[in-house]
C-alpha positions in Angstrom: 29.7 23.8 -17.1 27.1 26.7 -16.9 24.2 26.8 -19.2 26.0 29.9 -21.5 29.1 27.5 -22.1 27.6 24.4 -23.1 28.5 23.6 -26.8 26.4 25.9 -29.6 24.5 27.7 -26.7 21.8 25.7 -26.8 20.9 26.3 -23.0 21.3 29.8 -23.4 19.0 30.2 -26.6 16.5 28.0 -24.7 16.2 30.6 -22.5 16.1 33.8 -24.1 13.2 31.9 -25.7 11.5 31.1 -23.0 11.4 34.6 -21.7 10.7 35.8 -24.3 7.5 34.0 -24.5 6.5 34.9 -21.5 7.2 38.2 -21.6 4.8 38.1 -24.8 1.8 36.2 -22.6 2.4 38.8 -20.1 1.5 41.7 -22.7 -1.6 39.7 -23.8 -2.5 38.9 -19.7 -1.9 35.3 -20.8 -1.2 33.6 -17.2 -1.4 30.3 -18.7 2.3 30.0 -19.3 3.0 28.5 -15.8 0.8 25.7 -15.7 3.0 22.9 -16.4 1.0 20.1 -14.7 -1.9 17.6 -15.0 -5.3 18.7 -12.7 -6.4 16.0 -10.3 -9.2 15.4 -12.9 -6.6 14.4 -15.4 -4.8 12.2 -13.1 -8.0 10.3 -11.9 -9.3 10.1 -15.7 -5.6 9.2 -17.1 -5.1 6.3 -14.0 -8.8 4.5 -15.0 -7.9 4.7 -18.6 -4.3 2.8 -17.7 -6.3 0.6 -14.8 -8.6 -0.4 -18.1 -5.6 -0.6 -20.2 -4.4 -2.9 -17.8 -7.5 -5.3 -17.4 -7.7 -5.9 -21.0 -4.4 -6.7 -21.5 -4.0 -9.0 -18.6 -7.5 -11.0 -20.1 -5.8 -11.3 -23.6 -2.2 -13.2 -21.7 -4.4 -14.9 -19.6 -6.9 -16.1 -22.3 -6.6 -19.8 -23.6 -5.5 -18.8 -27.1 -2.5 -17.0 -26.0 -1.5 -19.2 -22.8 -1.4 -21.8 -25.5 0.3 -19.8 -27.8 3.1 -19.2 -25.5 3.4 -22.5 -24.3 3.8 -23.6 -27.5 6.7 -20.7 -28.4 8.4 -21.7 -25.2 7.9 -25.8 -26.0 9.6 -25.3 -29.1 12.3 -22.7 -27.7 13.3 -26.0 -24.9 12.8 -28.7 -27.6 15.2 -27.3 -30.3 18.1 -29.2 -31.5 21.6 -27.3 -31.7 
């Protein structure tokens, strides 16, 4: 099934647009259009945000109010009568 004969022509209408668009950047020397990607700056800056994400969360799980918390959950889970 091509793009021009899937159901309502959504492909197809997806593109025109998206020529279109570009067509309109060109006119205004917009080159802009084709960047699509994250820099290596964003990478680095978006992996120590998730790095620090990560760190905090595993303190809170690993913290004595939430291990007991959980051991509790899964105590009573075990323990309950059918």
């Amino acid at each position: 099934m091509t793009q021009e004969t899937t159901p309502n022509g959504t492909w197809g209408r997806l593109r025109w647009t998206r020529r279109v668009r570009e067509r309109l950047c060109a006119l205004r020397g917009d080159r802009t259009t084709r960047d699509a990607g994250m820099t290596t700056s964003e990478y680095a800056v978006g992996t120590i945000a998730a790095c620090a994400f990560a760190a905090v969360l595993y303190k809170i799980v690993t913290s004595a109010a939430v291990s007991g918390a959980l051991q509790s959950v899964i105590g009573k889970a075990l323990n309950a009568q059918f």
